[in-house]
N, CA, C and O atoms as a Tripos MOL2 file, in Angstrom:
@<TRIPOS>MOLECULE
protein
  268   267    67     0     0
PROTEIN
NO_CHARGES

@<TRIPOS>ATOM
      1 N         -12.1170  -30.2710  -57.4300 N.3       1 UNK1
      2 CA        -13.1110  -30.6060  -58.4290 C.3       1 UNK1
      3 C         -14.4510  -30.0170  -58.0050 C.2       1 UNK1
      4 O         -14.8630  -29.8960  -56.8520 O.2       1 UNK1
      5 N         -15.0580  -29.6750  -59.1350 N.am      2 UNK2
      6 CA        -16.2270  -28.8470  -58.1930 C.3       2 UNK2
      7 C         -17.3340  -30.2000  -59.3330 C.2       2 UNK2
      8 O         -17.2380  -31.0080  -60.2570 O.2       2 UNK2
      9 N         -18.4910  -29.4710  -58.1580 N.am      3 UNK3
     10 CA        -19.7570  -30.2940  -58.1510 C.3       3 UNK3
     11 C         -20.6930  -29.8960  -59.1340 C.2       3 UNK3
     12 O         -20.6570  -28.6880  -59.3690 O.2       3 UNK3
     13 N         -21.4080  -30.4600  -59.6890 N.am      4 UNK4
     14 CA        -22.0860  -29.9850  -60.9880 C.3       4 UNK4
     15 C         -23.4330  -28.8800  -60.5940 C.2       4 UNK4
     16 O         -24.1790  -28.3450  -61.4140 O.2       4 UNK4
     17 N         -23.4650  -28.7610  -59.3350 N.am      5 UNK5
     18 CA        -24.3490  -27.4170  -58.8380 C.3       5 UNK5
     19 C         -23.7280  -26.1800  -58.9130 C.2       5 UNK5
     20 O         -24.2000  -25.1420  -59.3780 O.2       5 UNK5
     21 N         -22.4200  -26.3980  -58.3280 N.am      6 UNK6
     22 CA        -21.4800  -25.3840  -58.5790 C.3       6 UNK6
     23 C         -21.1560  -25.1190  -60.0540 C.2       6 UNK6
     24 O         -21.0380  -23.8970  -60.1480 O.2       6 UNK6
     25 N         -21.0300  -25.4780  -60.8040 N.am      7 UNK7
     26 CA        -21.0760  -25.2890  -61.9670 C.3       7 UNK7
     27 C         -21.7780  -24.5210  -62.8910 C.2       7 UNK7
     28 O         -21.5440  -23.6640  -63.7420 O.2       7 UNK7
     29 N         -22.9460  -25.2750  -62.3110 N.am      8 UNK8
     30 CA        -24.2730  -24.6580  -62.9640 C.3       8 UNK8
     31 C         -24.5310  -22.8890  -62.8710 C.2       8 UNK8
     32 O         -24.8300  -22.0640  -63.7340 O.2       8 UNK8
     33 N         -24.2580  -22.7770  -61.4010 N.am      9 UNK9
     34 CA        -24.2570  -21.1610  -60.9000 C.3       9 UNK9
     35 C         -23.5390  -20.3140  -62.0390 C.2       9 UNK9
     36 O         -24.0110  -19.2390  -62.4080 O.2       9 UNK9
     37 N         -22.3140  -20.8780  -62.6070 N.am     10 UNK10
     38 CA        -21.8650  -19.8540  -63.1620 C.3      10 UNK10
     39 C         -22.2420  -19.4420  -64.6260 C.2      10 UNK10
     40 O         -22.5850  -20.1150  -65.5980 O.2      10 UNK10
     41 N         -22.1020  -18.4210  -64.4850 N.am     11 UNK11
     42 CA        -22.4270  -17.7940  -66.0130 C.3      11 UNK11
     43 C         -21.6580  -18.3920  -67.2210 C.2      11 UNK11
     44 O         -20.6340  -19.0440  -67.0200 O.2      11 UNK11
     45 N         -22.1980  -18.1540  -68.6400 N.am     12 UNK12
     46 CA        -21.7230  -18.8000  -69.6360 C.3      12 UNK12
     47 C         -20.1410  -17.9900  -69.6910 C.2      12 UNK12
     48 O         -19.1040  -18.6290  -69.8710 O.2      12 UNK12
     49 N         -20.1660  -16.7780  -69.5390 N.am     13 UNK13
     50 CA        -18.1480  -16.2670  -69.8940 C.3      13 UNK13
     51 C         -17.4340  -16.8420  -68.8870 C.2      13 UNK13
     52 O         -16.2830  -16.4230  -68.7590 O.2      13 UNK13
     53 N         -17.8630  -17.8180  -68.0210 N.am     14 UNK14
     54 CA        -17.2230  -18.0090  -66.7580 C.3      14 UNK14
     55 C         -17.0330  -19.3440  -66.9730 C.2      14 UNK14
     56 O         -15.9720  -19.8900  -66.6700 O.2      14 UNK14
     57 N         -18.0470  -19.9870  -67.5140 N.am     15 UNK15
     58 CA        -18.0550  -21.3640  -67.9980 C.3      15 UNK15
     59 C         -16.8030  -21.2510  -69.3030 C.2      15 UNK15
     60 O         -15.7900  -21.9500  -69.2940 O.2      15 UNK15
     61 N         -17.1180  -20.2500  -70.3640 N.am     16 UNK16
     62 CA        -15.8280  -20.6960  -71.2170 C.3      16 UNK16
     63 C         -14.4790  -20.2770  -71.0210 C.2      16 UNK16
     64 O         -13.5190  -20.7810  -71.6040 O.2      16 UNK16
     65 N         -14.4160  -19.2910  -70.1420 N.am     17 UNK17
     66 CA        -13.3800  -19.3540  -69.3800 C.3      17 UNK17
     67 C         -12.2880  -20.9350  -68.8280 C.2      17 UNK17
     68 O         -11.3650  -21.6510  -69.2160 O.2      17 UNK17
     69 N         -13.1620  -20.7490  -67.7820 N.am     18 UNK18
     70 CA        -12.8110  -22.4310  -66.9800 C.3      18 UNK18
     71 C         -12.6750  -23.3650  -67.5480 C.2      18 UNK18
     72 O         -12.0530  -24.3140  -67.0680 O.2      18 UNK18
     73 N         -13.3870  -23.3940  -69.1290 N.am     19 UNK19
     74 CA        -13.4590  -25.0990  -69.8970 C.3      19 UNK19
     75 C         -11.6540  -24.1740  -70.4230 C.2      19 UNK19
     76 O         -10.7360  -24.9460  -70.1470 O.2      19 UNK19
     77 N         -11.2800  -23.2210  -70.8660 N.am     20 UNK20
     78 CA         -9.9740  -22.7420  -71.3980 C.3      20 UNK20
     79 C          -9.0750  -22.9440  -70.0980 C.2      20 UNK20
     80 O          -7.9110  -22.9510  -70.5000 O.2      20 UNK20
     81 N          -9.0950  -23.0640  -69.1010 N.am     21 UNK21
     82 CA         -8.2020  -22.8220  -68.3030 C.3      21 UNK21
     83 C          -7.8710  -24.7160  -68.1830 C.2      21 UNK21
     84 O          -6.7980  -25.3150  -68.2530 O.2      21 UNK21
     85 N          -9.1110  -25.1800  -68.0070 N.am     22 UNK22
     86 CA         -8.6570  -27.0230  -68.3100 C.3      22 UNK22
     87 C          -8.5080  -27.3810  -68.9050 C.2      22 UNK22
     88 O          -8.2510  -28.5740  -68.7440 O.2      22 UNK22
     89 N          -8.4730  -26.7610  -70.5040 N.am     23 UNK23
     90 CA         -7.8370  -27.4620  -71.2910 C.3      23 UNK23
     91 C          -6.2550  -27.1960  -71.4980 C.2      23 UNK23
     92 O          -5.3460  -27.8260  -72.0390 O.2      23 UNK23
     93 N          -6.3310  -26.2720  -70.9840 N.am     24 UNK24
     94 CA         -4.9630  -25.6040  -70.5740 C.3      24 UNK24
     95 C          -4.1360  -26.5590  -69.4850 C.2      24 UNK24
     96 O          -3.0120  -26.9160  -69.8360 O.2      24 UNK24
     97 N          -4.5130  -26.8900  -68.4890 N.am     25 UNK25
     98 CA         -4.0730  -27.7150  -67.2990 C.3      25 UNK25
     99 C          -4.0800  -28.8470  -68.1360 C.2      25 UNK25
    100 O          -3.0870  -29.5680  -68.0380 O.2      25 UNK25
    101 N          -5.0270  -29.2090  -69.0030 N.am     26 UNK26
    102 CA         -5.0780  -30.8980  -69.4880 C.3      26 UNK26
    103 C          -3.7810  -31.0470  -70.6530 C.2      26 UNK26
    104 O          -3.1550  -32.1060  -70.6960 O.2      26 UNK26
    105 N          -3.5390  -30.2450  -71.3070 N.am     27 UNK27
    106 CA         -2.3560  -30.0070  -72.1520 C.3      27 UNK27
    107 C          -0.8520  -30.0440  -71.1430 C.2      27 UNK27
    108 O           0.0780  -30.7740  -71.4860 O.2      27 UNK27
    109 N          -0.7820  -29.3530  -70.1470 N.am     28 UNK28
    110 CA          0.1260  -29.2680  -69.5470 C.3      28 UNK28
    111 C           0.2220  -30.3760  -68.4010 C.2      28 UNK28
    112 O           1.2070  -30.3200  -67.6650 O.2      28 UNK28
    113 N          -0.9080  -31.5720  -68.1550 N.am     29 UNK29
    114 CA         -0.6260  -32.6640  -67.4970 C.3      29 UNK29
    115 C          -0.0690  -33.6380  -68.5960 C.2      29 UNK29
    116 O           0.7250  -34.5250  -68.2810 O.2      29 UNK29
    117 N          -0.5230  -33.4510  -69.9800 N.am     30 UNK30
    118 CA         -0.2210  -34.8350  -70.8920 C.3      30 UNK30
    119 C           1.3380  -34.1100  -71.5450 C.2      30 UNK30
    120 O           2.2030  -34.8380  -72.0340 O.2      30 UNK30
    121 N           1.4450  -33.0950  -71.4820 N.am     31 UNK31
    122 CA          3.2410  -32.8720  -71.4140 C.3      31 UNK31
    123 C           4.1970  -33.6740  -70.3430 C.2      31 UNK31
    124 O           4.9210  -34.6410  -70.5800 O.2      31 UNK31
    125 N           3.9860  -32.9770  -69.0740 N.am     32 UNK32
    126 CA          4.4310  -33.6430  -68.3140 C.3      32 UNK32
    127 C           4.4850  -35.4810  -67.7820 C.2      32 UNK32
    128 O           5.3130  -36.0300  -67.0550 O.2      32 UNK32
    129 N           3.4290  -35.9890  -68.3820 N.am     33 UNK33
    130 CA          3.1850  -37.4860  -68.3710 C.3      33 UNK33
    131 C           4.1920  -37.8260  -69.6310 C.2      33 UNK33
    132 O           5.1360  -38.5820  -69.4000 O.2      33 UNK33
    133 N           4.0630  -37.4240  -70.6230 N.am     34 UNK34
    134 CA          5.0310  -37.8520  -71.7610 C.3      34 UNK34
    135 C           6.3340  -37.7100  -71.3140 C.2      34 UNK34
    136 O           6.9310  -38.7780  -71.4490 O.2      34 UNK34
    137 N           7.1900  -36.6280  -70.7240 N.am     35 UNK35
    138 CA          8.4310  -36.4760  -70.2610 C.3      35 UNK35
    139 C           9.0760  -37.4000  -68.8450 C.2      35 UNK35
    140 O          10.2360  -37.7550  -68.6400 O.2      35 UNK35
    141 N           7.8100  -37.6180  -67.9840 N.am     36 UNK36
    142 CA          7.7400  -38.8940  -66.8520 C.3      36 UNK36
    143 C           8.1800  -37.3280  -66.0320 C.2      36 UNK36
    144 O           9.2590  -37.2780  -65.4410 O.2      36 UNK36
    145 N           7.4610  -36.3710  -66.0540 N.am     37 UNK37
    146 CA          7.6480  -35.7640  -64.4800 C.3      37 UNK37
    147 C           6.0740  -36.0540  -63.9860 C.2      37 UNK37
    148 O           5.9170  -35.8700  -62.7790 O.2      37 UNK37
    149 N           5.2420  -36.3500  -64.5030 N.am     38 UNK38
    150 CA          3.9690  -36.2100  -64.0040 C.3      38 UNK38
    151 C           3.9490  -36.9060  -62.4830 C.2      38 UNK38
    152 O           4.1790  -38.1030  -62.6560 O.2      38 UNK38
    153 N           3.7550  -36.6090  -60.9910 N.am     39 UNK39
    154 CA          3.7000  -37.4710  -60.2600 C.3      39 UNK39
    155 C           2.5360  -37.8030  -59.8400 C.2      39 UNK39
    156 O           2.3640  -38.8540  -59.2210 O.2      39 UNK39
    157 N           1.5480  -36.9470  -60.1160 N.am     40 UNK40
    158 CA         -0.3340  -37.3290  -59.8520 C.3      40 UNK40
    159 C          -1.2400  -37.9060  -60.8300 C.2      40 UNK40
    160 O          -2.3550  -37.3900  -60.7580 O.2      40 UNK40
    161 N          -1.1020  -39.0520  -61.9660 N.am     41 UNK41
    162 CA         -1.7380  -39.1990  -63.0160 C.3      41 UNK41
    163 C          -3.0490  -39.4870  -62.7500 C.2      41 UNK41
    164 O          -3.6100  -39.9320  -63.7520 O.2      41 UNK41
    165 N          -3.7720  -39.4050  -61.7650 N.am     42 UNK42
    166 CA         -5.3160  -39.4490  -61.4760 C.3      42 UNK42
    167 C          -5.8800  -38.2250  -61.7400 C.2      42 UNK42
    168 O          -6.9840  -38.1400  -62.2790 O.2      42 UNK42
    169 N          -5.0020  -36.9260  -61.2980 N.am     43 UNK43
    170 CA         -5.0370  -35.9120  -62.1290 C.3      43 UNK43
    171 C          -6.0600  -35.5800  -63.3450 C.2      43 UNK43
    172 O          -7.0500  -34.8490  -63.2930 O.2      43 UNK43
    173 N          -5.5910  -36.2640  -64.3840 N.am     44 UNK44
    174 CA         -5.5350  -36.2370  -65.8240 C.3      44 UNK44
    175 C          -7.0460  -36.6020  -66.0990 C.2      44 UNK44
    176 O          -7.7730  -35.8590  -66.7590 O.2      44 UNK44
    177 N          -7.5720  -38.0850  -65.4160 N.am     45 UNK45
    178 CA         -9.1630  -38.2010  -65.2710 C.3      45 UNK45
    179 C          -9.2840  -37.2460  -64.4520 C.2      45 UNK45
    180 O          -8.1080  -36.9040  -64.5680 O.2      45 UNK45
    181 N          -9.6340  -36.6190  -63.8230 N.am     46 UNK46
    182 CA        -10.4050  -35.7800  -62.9410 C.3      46 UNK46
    183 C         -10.2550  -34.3450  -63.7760 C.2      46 UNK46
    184 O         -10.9020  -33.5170  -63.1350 O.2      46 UNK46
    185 N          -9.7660  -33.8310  -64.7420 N.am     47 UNK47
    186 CA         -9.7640  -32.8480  -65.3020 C.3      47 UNK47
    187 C         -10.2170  -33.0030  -66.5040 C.2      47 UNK47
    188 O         -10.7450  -32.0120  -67.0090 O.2      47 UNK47
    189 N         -10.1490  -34.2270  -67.2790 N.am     48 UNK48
    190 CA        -10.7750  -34.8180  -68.4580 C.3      48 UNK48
    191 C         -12.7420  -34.7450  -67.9930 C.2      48 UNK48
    192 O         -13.5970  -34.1240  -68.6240 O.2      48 UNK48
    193 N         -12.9040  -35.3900  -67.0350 N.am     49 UNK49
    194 CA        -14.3810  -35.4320  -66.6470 C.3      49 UNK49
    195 C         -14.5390  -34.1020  -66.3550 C.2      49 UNK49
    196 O         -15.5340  -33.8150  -67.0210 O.2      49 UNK49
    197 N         -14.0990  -32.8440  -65.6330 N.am     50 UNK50
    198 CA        -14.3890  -31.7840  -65.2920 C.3      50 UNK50
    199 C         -14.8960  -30.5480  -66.5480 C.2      50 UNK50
    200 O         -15.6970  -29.6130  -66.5990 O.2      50 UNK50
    201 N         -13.8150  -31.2530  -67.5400 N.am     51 UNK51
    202 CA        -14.4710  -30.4880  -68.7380 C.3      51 UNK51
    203 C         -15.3930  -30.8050  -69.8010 C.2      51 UNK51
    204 O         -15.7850  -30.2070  -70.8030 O.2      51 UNK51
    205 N         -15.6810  -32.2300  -69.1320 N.am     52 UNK52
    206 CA        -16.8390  -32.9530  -69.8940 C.3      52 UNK52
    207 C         -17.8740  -32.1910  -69.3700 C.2      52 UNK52
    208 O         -18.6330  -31.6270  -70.1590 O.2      52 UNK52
    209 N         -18.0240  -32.0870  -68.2600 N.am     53 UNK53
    210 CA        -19.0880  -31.4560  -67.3780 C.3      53 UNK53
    211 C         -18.9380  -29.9810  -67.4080 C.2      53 UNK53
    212 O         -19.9170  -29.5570  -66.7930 O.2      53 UNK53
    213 N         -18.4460  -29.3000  -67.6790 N.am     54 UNK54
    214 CA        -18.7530  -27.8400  -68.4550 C.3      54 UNK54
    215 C         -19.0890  -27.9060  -70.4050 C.2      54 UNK54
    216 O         -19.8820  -27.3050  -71.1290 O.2      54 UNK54
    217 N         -18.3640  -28.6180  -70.5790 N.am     55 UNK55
    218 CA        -19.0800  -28.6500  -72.0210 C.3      55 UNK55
    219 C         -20.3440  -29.1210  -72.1570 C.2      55 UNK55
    220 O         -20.9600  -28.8420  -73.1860 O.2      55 UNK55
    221 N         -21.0560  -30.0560  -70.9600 N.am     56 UNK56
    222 CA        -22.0250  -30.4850  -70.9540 C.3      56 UNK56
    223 C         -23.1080  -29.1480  -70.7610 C.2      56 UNK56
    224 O         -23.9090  -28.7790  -71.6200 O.2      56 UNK56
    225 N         -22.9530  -28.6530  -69.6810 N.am     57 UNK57
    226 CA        -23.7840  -27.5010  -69.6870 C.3      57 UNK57
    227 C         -23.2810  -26.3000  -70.4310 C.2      57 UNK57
    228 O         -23.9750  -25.4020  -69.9540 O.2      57 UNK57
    229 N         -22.8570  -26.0060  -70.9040 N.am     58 UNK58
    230 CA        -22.6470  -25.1170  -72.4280 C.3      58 UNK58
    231 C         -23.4990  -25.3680  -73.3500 C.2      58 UNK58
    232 O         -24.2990  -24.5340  -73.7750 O.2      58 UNK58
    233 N         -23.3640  -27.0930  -73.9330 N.am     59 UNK59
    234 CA        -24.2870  -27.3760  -74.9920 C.3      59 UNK59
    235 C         -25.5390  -27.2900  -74.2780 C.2      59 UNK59
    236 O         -26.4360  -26.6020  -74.7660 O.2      59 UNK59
    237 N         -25.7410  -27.9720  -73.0520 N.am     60 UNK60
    238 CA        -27.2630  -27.3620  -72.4610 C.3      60 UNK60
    239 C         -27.7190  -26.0320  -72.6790 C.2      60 UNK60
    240 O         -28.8910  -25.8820  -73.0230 O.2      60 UNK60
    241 N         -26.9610  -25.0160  -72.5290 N.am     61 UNK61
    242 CA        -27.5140  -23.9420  -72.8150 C.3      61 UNK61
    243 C         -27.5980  -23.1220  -74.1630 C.2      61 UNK61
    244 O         -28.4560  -22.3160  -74.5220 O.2      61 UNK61
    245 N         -26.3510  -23.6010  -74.8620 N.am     62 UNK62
    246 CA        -26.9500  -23.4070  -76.3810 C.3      62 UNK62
    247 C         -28.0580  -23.8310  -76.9350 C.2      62 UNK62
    248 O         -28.5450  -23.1570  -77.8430 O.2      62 UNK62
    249 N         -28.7660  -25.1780  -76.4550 N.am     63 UNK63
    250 CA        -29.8270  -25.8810  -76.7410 C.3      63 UNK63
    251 C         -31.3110  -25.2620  -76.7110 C.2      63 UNK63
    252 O         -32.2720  -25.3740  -77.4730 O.2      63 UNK63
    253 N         -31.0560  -24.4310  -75.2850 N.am     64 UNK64
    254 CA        -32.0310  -23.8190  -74.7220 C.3      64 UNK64
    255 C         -32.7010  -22.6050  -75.8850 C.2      64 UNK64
    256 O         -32.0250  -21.8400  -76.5730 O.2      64 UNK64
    257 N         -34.2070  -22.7040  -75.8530 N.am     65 UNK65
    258 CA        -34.5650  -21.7260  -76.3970 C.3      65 UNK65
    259 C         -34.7840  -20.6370  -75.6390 C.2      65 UNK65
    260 O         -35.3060  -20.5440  -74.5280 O.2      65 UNK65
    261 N         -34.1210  -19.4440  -76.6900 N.am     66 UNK66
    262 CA        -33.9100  -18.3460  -76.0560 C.3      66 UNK66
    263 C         -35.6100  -17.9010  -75.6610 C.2      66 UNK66
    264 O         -36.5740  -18.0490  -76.4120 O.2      66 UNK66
    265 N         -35.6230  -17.2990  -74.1990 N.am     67 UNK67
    266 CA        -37.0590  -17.3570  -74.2290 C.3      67 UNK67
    267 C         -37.1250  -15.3110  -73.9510 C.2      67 UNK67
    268 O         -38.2090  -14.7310  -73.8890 O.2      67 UNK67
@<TRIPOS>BOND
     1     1     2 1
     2     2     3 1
     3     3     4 2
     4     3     5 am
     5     5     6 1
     6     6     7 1
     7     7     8 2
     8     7     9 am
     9     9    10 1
    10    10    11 1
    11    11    12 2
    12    11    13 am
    13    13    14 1
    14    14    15 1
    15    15    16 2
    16    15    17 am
    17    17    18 1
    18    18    19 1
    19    19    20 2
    20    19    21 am
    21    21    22 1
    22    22    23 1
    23    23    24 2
    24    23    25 am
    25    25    26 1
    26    26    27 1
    27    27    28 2
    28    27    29 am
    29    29    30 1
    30    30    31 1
    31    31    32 2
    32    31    33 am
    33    33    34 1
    34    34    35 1
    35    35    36 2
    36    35    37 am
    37    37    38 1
    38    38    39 1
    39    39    40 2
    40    39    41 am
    41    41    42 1
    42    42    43 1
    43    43    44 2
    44    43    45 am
    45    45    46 1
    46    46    47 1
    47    47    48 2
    48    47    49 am
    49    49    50 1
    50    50    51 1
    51    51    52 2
    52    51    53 am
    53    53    54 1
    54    54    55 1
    55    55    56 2
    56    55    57 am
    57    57    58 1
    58    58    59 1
    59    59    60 2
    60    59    61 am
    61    61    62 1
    62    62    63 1
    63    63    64 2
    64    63    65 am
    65    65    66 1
    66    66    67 1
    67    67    68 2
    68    67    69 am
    69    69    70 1
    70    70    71 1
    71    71    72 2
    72    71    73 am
    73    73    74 1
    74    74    75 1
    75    75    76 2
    76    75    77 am
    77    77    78 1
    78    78    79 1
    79    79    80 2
    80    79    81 am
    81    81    82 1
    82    82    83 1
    83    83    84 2
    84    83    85 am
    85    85    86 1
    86    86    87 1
    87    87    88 2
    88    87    89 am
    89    89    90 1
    90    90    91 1
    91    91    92 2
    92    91    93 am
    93    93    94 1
    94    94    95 1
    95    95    96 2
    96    95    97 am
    97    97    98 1
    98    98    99 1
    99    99   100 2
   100    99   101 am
   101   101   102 1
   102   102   103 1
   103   103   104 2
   104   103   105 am
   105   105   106 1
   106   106   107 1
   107   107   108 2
   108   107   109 am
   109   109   110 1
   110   110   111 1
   111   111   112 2
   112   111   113 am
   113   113   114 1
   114   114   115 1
   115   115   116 2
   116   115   117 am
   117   117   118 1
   118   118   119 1
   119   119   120 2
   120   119   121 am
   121   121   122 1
   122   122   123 1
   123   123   124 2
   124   123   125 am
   125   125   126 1
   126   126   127 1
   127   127   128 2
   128   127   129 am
   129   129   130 1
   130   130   131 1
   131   131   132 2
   132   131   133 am
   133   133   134 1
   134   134   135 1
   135   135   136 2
   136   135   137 am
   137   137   138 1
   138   138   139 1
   139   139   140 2
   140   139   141 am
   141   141   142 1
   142   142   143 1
   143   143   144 2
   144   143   145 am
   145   145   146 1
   146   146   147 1
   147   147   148 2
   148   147   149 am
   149   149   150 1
   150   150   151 1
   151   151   152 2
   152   151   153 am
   153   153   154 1
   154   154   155 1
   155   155   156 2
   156   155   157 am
   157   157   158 1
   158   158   159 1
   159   159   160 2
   160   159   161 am
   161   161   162 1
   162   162   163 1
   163   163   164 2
   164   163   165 am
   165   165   166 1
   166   166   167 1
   167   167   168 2
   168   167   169 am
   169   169   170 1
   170   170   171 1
   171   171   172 2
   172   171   173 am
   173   173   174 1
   174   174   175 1
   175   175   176 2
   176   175   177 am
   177   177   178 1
   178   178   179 1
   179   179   180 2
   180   179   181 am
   181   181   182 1
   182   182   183 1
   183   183   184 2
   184   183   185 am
   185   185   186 1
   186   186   187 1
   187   187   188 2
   188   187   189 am
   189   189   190 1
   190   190   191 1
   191   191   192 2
   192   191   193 am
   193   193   194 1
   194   194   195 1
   195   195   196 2
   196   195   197 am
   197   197   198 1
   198   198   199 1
   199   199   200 2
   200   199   201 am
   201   201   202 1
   202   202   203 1
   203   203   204 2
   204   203   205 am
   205   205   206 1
   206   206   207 1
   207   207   208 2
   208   207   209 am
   209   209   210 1
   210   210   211 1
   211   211   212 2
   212   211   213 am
   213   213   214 1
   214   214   215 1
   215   215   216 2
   216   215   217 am
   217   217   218 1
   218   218   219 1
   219   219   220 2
   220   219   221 am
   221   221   222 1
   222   222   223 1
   223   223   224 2
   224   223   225 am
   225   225   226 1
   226   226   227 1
   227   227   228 2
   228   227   229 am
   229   229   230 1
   230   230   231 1
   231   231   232 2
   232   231   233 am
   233   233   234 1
   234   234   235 1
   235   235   236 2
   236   235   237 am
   237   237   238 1
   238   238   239 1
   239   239   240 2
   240   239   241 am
   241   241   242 1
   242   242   243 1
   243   243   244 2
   244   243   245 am
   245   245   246 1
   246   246   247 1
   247   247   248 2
   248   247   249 am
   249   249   250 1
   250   250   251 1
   251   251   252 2
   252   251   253 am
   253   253   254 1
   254   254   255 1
   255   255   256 2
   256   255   257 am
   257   257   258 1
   258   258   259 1
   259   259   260 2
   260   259   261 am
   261   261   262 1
   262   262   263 1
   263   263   264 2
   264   263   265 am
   265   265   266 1
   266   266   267 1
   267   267   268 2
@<TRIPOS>SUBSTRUCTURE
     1 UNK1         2 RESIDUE 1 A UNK
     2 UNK2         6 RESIDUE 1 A UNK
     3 UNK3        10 RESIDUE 1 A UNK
     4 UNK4        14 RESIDUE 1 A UNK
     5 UNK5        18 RESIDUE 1 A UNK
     6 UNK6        22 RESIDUE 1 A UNK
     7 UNK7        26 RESIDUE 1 A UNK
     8 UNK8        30 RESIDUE 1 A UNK
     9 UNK9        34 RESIDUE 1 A UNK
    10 UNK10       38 RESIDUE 1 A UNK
    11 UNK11       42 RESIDUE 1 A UNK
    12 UNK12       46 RESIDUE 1 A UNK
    13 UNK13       50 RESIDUE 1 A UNK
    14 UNK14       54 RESIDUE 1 A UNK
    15 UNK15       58 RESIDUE 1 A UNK
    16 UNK16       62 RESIDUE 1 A UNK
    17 UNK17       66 RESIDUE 1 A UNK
    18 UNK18       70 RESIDUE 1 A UNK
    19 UNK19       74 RESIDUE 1 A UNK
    20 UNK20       78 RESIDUE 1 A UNK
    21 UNK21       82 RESIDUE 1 A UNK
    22 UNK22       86 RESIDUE 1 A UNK
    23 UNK23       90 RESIDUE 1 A UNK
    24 UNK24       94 RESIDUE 1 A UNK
    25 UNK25       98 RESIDUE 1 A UNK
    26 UNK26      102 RESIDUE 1 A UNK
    27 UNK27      106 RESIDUE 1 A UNK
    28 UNK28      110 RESIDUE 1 A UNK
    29 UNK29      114 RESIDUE 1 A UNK
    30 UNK30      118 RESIDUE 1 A UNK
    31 UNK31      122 RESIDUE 1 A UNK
    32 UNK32      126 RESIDUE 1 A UNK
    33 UNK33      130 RESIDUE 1 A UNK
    34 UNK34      134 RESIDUE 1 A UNK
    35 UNK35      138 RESIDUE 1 A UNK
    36 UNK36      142 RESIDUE 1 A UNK
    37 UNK37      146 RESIDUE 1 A UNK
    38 UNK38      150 RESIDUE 1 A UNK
    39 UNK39      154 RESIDUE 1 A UNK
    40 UNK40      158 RESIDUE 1 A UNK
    41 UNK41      162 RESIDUE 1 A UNK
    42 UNK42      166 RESIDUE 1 A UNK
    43 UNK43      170 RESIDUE 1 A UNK
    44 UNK44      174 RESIDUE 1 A UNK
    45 UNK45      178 RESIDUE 1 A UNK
    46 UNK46      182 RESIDUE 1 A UNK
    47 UNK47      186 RESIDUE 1 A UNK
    48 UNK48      190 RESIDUE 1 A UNK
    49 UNK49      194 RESIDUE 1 A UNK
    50 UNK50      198 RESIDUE 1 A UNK
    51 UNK51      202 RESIDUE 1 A UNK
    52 UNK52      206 RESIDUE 1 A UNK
    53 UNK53      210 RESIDUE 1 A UNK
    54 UNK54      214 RESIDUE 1 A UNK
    55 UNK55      218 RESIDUE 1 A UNK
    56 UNK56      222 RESIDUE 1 A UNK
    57 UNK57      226 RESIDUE 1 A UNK
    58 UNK58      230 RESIDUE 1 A UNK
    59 UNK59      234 RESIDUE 1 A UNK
    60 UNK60      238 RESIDUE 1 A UNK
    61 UNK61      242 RESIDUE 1 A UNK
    62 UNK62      246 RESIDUE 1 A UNK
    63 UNK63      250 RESIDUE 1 A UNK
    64 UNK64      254 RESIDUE 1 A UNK
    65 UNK65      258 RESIDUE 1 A UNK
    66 UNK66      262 RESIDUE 1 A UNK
    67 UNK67      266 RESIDUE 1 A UNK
């Protein structure tokens, strides 16, 4: 899980990248929880909050006036 400094560093194609790659992982943990192979379901929060926190700074920076 990375830290919301780390985050910040990265650029916006890098940011929507990564929010695609967890929602990707988050789709493919709530498969596996439905079928009962899932064996890490803490998982599932920790990737749910991770992409809260890139969408968070996305909309931060859409917000931003372009200066």
């Amino acid at each position: 899980m990375a830290k919301i400094t780390e985050i910040r560093e990265l650029s916006t194609e890098e940011l929507q990248g990564r929010l695609r790659d967890l929602k990707q992982e988050s789709l493919n943990l709530r498969l596996q929880q439905s079928t009962g192979q899932l064996e890490n379901s803490a998982r599932i929060k920790l990737v749910r909050r991770e992409i809260a926190r890139v969408m968070t700074i996305l909309n931060e920076r859409r917000k931003q006036p372009s200066a």
